[in-house]
Steps between C-alpha positions, in 0.01 A plus 500: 500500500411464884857352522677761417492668808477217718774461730606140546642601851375719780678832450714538792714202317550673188634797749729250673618326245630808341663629798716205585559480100623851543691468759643217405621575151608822652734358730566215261612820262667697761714222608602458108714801518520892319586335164178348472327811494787734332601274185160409319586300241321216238553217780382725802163577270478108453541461893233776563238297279543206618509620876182654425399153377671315766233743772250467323289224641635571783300845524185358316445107598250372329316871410464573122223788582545860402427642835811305650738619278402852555515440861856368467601771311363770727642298799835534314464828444436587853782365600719601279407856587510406880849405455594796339308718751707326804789545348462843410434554881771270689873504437476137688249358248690685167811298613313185593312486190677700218894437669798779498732577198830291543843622470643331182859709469614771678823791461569278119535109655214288412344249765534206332326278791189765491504448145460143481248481837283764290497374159627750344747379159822701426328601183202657667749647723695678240179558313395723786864692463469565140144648573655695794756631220791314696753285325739405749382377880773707629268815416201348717446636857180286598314200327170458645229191370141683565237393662361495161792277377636792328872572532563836562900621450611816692831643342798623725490919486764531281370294229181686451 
Protein backbone atom coordinates (compact mmCIF):
# COMPACT_ATOMS: atom_id res chain seq x y z
CA UNK A 1 0.00 0.00 0.00
CA UNK A 2 3.03 2.41 0.82
CA UNK A 3 3.66 2.16 -3.00
CA UNK A 4 0.96 3.57 -4.13
CA UNK A 5 1.88 6.92 -3.65
CA UNK A 6 5.42 6.59 -4.04
CA UNK A 7 6.84 8.45 -6.79
CA UNK A 8 9.55 6.56 -8.64
CA UNK A 9 11.01 10.02 -9.76
CA UNK A 10 11.57 13.31 -8.02
CA UNK A 11 8.58 15.45 -9.00
CA UNK A 12 9.98 18.17 -10.98
CA UNK A 13 10.49 15.20 -13.75
CA UNK A 14 7.05 14.16 -13.87
CA UNK A 15 6.43 18.16 -14.49
CA UNK A 16 9.02 18.14 -17.26
CA UNK A 17 8.33 15.31 -18.83
CA UNK A 18 4.84 16.41 -19.41
CA UNK A 19 5.70 19.70 -20.68
CA UNK A 20 8.03 18.70 -23.45
CA UNK A 21 5.34 15.75 -24.10
CA UNK A 22 2.94 18.60 -24.50
CA UNK A 23 4.64 20.58 -26.41
CA UNK A 24 5.78 18.24 -28.45
CA UNK A 25 2.65 16.39 -29.49
CA UNK A 26 1.24 19.82 -29.80
CA UNK A 27 3.45 20.93 -32.38
CA UNK A 28 3.73 17.39 -33.68
CA UNK A 29 -0.36 17.98 -34.07
CA UNK A 30 -0.24 21.46 -35.22
CA UNK A 31 2.14 20.73 -37.94
CA UNK A 32 -0.41 17.78 -39.05
CA UNK A 33 -2.77 20.26 -40.45
CA UNK A 34 -6.83 21.58 -39.77
CA UNK A 35 -8.10 18.17 -41.01
CA UNK A 36 -6.70 16.44 -38.22
CA UNK A 37 -8.67 18.19 -35.83
CA UNK A 38 -11.95 18.99 -38.11
CA UNK A 39 -12.66 15.35 -39.63
CA UNK A 40 -12.71 12.87 -36.55
CA UNK A 41 -13.20 9.80 -37.85
CA UNK A 42 -12.69 5.71 -36.77
CA UNK A 43 -8.85 5.95 -37.92
CA UNK A 44 -8.18 9.45 -36.23
CA UNK A 45 -9.77 7.75 -32.79
CA UNK A 46 -7.28 4.76 -33.47
CA UNK A 47 -4.36 7.43 -33.93
CA UNK A 48 -5.47 9.30 -30.70
CA UNK A 49 -5.12 5.90 -28.62
CA UNK A 50 -2.30 4.88 -29.70
CA UNK A 51 -0.58 8.43 -29.49
CA UNK A 52 -1.68 8.39 -26.04
CA UNK A 53 0.09 5.02 -25.86
CA UNK A 54 2.96 6.00 -27.93
CA UNK A 55 3.53 9.17 -24.75
CA UNK A 56 2.96 7.26 -22.40
CA UNK A 57 6.22 6.11 -20.96
CA UNK A 58 7.43 8.85 -22.10
CA UNK A 59 5.46 11.01 -19.37
CA UNK A 60 5.72 8.21 -16.63
CA UNK A 61 9.27 6.22 -16.99
CA UNK A 62 9.41 3.71 -14.86
CA UNK A 63 6.45 5.24 -12.22
CA UNK A 64 3.40 2.92 -11.74
CA UNK A 65 2.36 4.98 -8.38
CA UNK A 66 -0.94 6.74 -8.01
CA UNK A 67 0.46 10.01 -6.95
CA UNK A 68 2.38 10.31 -10.41
CA UNK A 69 -0.36 9.86 -12.47
CA UNK A 70 -2.33 12.45 -10.71
CA UNK A 71 0.54 14.71 -10.96
CA UNK A 72 0.68 14.16 -14.73
CA UNK A 73 -2.70 14.75 -15.12
CA UNK A 74 -2.84 17.98 -13.15
CA UNK A 75 0.42 19.04 -14.97
CA UNK A 76 -1.64 18.45 -18.17
CA UNK A 77 -4.29 20.17 -17.08
CA UNK A 78 -2.39 23.22 -16.23
CA UNK A 79 -1.19 23.50 -19.28
CA UNK A 80 -3.78 22.92 -21.19
CA UNK A 81 -5.56 25.78 -19.47
CA UNK A 82 -2.30 27.93 -19.75
CA UNK A 83 -2.49 27.53 -23.37
CA UNK A 84 -5.85 28.49 -23.63
CA UNK A 85 -5.37 31.46 -21.24
CA UNK A 86 -2.38 32.85 -23.63
CA UNK A 87 -4.21 32.51 -26.35
CA UNK A 88 -7.20 34.07 -25.21
CA UNK A 89 -4.86 37.11 -24.42
CA UNK A 90 -2.37 37.39 -27.56
CA UNK A 91 -3.43 37.56 -31.19
CA UNK A 92 0.48 36.47 -31.76
CA UNK A 93 0.15 33.28 -29.67
CA UNK A 94 -3.74 32.39 -31.12
CA UNK A 95 -2.03 32.37 -34.60
CA UNK A 96 1.15 30.65 -33.49
CA UNK A 97 -0.58 28.00 -31.71
CA UNK A 98 -4.21 27.56 -33.01
CA UNK A 99 -3.24 29.01 -36.97
CA UNK A 100 -5.71 31.34 -39.23
CA UNK A 101 -8.70 30.03 -41.35
CA UNK A 102 -7.45 29.47 -45.03
CA UNK A 103 -9.07 30.63 -48.10
CA UNK A 104 -10.28 27.42 -49.90
CA UNK A 105 -12.56 29.17 -52.92
CA UNK A 106 -13.44 32.45 -53.40
CA UNK A 107 -16.29 34.63 -55.89
CA UNK A 108 -17.44 30.49 -57.10
CA UNK A 109 -13.66 29.07 -58.31
CA UNK A 110 -12.30 26.55 -56.02
CA UNK A 111 -8.44 26.55 -55.05
CA UNK A 112 -7.56 23.43 -56.06
CA UNK A 113 -3.72 23.78 -54.85
CA UNK A 114 -5.16 24.98 -51.22
CA UNK A 115 -7.23 22.06 -51.41
CA UNK A 116 -4.76 19.48 -51.83
CA UNK A 117 -1.91 21.39 -49.39
CA UNK A 118 -4.87 21.28 -46.69
CA UNK A 119 -6.32 17.94 -46.98
CA UNK A 120 -9.37 18.68 -47.66
CA UNK A 121 -11.24 15.80 -50.37
CA UNK A 122 -13.69 17.12 -53.05
CA UNK A 123 -16.31 15.20 -51.17
CA UNK A 124 -15.80 16.98 -47.90
CA UNK A 125 -15.71 19.99 -49.98
CA UNK A 126 -19.07 19.60 -51.49
CA UNK A 127 -20.25 18.11 -48.25
CA UNK A 128 -19.70 21.50 -46.69
CA UNK A 129 -21.90 23.10 -49.80
CA UNK A 130 -24.79 20.87 -49.38
CA UNK A 131 -24.77 21.81 -45.57
CA UNK A 132 -24.38 25.50 -46.62
CA UNK A 133 -27.64 24.74 -48.83
CA UNK A 134 -25.44 25.40 -52.08
CA UNK A 135 -25.52 23.11 -55.04
CA UNK A 136 -23.53 24.67 -57.57
CA UNK A 137 -19.86 26.43 -56.66
CA UNK A 138 -20.88 29.19 -58.84
CA UNK A 139 -23.32 30.30 -55.87
CA UNK A 140 -20.27 30.38 -53.29
CA UNK A 141 -18.71 33.80 -52.43
CA UNK A 142 -16.00 32.57 -49.79
CA UNK A 143 -14.76 29.01 -48.67
CA UNK A 144 -12.94 29.25 -45.54
CA UNK A 145 -11.20 25.81 -43.62
CA UNK A 146 -11.48 26.92 -39.70
CA UNK A 147 -9.19 26.97 -37.37
CA UNK A 148 -11.25 24.24 -36.06
CA UNK A 149 -10.98 22.33 -39.41
CA UNK A 150 -14.45 23.24 -40.09
CA UNK A 151 -15.35 24.55 -43.55
CA UNK A 152 -17.40 27.34 -43.39
CA UNK A 153 -19.25 28.44 -47.01
CA UNK A 154 -20.35 32.12 -47.36
CA UNK A 155 -22.98 32.46 -50.28
CA UNK A 156 -22.79 35.40 -52.88
CA UNK A 157 -25.84 38.06 -51.83
CA UNK A 158 -27.99 37.11 -54.35
CA UNK A 159 -28.17 33.55 -53.57
CA UNK A 160 -29.32 33.92 -50.04
Amino acid sequence: MSDLFALAMPWWEFVLRAVIVYVVVLLMVRVAGKRTLGQFTPFDMLLLVLLGNAVQNALLGQDTSLGGGLLLAATLIALNYFVGWITTRSPVAERVIEGEPVVLARHGHVLQKVLRRELVSKADFAKAMRDAGCDEVDEVDLALLETNGHITIILKKAQR
